[in-house]
C-alpha positions in Angstrom: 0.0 0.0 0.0 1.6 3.4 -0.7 3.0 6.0 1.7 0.6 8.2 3.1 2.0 11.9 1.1 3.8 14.3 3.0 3.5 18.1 2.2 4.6 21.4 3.4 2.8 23.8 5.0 3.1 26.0 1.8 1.9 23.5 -0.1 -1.0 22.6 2.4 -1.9 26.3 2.3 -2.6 26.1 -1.6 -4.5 23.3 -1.5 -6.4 24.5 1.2 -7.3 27.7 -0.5 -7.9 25.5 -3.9 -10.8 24.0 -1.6 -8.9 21.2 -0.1 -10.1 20.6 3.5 -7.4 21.1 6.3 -8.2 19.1 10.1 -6.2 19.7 12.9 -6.1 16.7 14.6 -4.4 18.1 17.9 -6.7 17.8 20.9 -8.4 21.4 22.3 -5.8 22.6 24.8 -4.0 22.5 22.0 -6.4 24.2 19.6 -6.2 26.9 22.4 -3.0 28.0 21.2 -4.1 28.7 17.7 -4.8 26.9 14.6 -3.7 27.5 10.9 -7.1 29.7 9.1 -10.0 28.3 8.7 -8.7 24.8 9.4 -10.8 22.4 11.0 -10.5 21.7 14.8 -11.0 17.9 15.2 -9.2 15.6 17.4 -7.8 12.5 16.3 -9.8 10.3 18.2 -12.7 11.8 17.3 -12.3 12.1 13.7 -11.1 8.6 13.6 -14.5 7.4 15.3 -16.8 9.3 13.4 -14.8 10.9 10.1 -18.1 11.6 8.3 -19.4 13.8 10.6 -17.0 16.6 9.7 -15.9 14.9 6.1 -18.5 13.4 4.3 -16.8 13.1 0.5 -14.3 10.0 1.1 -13.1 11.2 -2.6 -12.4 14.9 -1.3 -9.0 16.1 -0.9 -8.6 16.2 2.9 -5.1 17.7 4.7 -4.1 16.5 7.8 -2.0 18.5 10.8 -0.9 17.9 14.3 1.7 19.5 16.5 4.7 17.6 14.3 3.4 15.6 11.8 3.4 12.3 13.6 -0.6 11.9 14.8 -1.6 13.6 11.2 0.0 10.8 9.6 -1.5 8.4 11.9 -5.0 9.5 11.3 -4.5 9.9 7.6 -3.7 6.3 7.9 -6.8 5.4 9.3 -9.3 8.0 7.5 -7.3 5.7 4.5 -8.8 2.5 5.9 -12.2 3.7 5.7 -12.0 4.5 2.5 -10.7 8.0 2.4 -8.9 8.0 -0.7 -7.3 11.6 -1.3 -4.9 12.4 2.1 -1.9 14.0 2.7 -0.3 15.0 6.2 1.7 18.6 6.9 5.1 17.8 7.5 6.0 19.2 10.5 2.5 20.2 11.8 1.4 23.1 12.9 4.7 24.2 15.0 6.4 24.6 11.4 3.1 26.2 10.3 3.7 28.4 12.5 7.5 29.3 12.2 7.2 30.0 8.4 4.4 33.0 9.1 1.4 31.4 7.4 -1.7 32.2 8.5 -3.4 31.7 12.0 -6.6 32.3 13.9 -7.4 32.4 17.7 -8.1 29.0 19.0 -9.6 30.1 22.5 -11.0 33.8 24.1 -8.0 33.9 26.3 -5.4 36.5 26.3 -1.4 35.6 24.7 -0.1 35.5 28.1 -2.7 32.8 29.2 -2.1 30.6 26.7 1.5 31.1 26.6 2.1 30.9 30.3 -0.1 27.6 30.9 0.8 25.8 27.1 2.1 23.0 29.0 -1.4 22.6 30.9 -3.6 23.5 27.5 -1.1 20.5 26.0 -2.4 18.0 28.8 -5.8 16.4 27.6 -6.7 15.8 30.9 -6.5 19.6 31.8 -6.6 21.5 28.2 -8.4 24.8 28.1 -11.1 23.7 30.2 -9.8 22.9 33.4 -6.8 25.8 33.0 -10.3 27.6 33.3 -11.5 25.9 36.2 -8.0 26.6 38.0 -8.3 30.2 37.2 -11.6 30.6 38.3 -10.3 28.6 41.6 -10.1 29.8 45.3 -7.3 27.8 47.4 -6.6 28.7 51.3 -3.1 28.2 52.3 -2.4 28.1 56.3 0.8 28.7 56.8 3.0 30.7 54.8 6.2 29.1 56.4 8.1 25.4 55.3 4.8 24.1 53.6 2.5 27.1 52.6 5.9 28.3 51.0 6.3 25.1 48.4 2.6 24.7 48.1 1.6 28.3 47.6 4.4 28.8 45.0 3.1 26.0 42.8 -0.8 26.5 43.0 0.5 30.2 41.7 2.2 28.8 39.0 -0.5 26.5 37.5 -2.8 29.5 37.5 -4.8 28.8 40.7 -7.0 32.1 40.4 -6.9 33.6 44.0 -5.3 32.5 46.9 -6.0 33.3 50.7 -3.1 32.9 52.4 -3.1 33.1 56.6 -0.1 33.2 58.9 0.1 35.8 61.6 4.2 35.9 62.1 6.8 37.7 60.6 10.1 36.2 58.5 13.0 35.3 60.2 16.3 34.3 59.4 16.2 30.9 60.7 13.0 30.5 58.7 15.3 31.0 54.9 16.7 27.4 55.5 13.7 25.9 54.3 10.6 28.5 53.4 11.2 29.7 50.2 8.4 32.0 49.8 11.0 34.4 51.7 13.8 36.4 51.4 16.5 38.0 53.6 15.8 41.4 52.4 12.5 40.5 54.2 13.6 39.7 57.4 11.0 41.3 59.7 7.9 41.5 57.2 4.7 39.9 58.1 5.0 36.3 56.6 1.7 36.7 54.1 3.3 40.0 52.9 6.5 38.3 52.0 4.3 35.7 50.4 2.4 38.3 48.3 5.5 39.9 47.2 7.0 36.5 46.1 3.5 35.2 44.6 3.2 38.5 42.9 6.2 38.2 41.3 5.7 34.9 39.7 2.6 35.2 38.6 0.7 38.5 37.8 -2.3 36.7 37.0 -2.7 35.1 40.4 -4.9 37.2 43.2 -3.4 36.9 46.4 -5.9 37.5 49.8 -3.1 38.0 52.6 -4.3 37.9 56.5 -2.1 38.4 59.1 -4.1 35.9 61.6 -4.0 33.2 63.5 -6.4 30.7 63.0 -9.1 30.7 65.6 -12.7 29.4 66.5 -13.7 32.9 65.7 -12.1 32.8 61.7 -12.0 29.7 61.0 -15.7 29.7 59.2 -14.9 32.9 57.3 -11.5 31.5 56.3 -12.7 28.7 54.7 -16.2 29.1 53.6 -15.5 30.5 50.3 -12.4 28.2 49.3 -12.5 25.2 47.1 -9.7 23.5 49.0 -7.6 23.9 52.3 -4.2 23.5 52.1 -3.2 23.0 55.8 0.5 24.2 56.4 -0.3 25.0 59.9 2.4 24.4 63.0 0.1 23.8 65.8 -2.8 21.1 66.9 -5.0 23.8 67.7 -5.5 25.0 64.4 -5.1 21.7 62.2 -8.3 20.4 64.7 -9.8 23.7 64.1 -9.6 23.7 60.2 -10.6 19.8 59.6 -13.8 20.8 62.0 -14.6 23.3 59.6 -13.9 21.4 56.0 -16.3 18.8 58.1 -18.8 21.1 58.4 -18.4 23.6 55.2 -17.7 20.6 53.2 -14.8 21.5 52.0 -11.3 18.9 51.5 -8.3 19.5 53.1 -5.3 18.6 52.3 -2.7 17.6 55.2 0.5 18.0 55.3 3.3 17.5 58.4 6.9 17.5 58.8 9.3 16.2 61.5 13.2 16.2 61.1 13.8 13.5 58.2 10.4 12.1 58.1 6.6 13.8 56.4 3.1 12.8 56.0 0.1 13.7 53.6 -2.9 13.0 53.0 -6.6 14.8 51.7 -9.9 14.3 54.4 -12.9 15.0 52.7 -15.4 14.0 55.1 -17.2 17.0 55.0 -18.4 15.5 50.8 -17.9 12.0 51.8 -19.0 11.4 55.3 -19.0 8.1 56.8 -16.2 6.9 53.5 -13.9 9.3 53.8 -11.9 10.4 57.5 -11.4 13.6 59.2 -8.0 14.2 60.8 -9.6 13.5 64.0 -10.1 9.9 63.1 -6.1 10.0 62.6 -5.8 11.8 65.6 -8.6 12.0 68.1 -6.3 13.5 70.5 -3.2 15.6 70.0 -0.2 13.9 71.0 2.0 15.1 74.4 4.2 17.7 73.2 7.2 15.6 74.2 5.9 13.2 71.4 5.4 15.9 68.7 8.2 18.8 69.0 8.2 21.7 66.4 10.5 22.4 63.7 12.2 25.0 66.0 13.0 22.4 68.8 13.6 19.6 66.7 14.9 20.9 63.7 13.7 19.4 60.0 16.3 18.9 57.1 15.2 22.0 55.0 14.0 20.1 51.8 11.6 18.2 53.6 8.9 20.9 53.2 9.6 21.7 49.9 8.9 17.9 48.8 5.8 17.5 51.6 4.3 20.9 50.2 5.1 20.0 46.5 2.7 16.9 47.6 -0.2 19.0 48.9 -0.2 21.2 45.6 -0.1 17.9 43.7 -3.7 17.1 45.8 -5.1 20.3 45.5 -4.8 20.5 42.1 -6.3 17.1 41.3 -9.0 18.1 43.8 -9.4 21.4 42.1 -9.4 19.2 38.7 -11.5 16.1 39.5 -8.4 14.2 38.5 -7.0 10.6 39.1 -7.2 9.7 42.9 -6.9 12.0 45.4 -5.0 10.8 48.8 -8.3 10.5 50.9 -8.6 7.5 52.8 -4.8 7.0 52.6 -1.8 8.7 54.6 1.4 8.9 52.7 4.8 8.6 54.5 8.0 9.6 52.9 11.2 9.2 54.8 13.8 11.2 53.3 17.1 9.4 54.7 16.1 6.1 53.3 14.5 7.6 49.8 11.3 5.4 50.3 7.5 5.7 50.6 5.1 4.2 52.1 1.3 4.2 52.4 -1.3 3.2 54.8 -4.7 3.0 54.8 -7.2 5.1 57.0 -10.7 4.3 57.4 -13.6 6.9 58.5 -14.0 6.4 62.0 -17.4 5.5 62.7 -17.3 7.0 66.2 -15.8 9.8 65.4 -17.5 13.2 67.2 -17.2 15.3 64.4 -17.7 13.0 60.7 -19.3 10.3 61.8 -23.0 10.2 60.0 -25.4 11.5 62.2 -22.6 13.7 64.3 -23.8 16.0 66.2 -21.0 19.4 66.3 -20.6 20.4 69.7 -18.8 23.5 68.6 -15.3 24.5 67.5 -14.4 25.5 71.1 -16.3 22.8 72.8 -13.9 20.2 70.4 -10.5 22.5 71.3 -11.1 21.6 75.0 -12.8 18.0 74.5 -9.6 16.7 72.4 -7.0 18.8 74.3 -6.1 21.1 71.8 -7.9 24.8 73.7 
């Protein structure tokens, strides 16, 4: 059987004007980033499905272009199998198309900078135009802007995460530059979520960024998170991890944990507020906080300072599938990483079906009631 034919752009541009008809068979992230005039958008595995919806003439001349010219000539080869008879592919594709000048149109509403600053995402079928959307119409709150908020936060900026409420109430330090990279030692002395806004800012312009200098409290705790998609929890006390997974609970909301301790992290998402009864709540981790002999901070213990970066980069990971609705999320399971022997490890946590605060049927005694009835007030 012979060769599919191979053209140039040029040359697929004169036959396209002479009334040949040109497909782009990338997929529509991709079409977001522009398309050569008046060429069809059509992905492959649609158009290999279904090829007479959008060509009905097997015996018409019919061009085909991808990002290179590999997937044209693969769905040239199969239009040719059912019984398209007139093919050629655009050598090259459209990235040649496009270095040689030859005419484009708009593939998507958005702005250049969008679609140049998130082409990798609009290249991702499983994110593509659509969910770059979804991320940019997206609310995130990150707790902590200090060894997790900083690695977390920095990320969810970068992939376009549309607004993000950050809350931390203290102010850089030195000691804190071995670890949270949100900060700089030219900001030595600033309030942590200023620091963060300047560094957010800075990366991307696109991003909102909601600073409040707080501390997370039964009185803030509601505001903080009732208009969020997802809680990223960064935080470095009990008081306010118990407080925030009482409030995803009860706003329905998932959070995504995250924890640190010298060479060894955890994370995980609890989304029993949605899933109640199937998924846990970190109180049916930990009902009760441990001694604080059993769980020192970071500024008694001390934590390798790349730990955070890799526990955080884990809780953007979640958020963003959360935010998404992609693959499966970490609820249900608690992942353990321990840096000094290079190894994960993963165990399964079931709902707790006593638990005060997810159990079905739960009754919420309060967020300062649950402070003093698990020890954390």
């Amino acid at each position: 059987m012979d060769e599919i034919e191979e053209i140039t752009p040029s040359e697929a541009l004169r036959r396209q004007q002479a009334g040949a008809s040109l497909v782009d068979v990338r997929e529509p992230g991709e079409h977001a980033l522009g398309l050569p005039r008046d060429a069809l958008a059509v992905p492959r595995a649609a158009l290999e499905a279904a090829p007479a919806q959008w060509l009905p003439d097997p015996g018409a001349e019919v061009l085909l272009v991808c990002a290179g010219g590999m997937r044209s000539l693969a769905a040239a080869r199969a239009l040719r199998a059912r019984g398209y008879s007139r093919l050629a592919s655009v050598a090259g594709g459209f990235d040649r198309w496009r270095r040689e000048g030859l005419p484009e149109m708009a593939g998507a509403d958005e702005d250049a900078d969008f679609l140049e600053r998130y082409s990798r995402h609009l290249r991702l079928p499983q994110v593509g135009i659509e969910g770059q959307r979804r991320l940019a119409a997206a609310r995130v709150l990150v707790v902590g802007a200090g060894g997790l908020g900083s690695p977390s936060a920095y990320y969810l900026a970068a992939a376009g995460v549309g607004r993000l409420v950050i809350a931390d109430d203290d102010v850089v330090d030195r000691s804190n530059l071995q670890r949270q990279i949100l900060h700089t030692e030219a900001r030595i002395g600033v309030p942590k979520v200023e620091s963060a806004r300047a560094a957010l800012g800075a990366l991307n312009t696109r991003v909102g960024i909601e600073a409040h200098r707080v501390r997370v409290t039964a009185d803030n705790v509601e505001s903080l998170v009732r208009d969020v998609d997802v809680v990223v929890d960064g935080a470095d006390n009990f008081a306010a991890r118990y407080l925030l997974s009482d409030a995803c609970v009860q706003l329905g909301k998932p959070l995504v944990y995250g924890a640190v301790h010298r060479f060894e992290g955890q994370v995980s998402v609890f989304d029993a507020g949605r899933q109640r009864g199937r998924a846990p709540c970190y109180r049916c981790l930990f009902p009760e906080p441990p001694a604080p002999e059993d769980a020192p901070n970071c500024a008694e213990a001390g934590v390798l300072g790349v730990l955070p970066g890799i526990i955080g980069l884990l809780q953007a990971t979640e958020a963003i599938k959360l935010l998404l609705g992609l693959g499966e999320p970490l609820a249900g399971r608690l992942l353990h990483f321990d840096a000094l022997r290079m190894r994960f490890r993963e165990t399964r946590l079931p709902a707790d079906p006593a638990c005060p605060v997810c159990a079905p049927g739960a009754v919420f005694a309060g967020y300062r009631e649950m402070l003093v009835a698990c020890g954390a007030a």
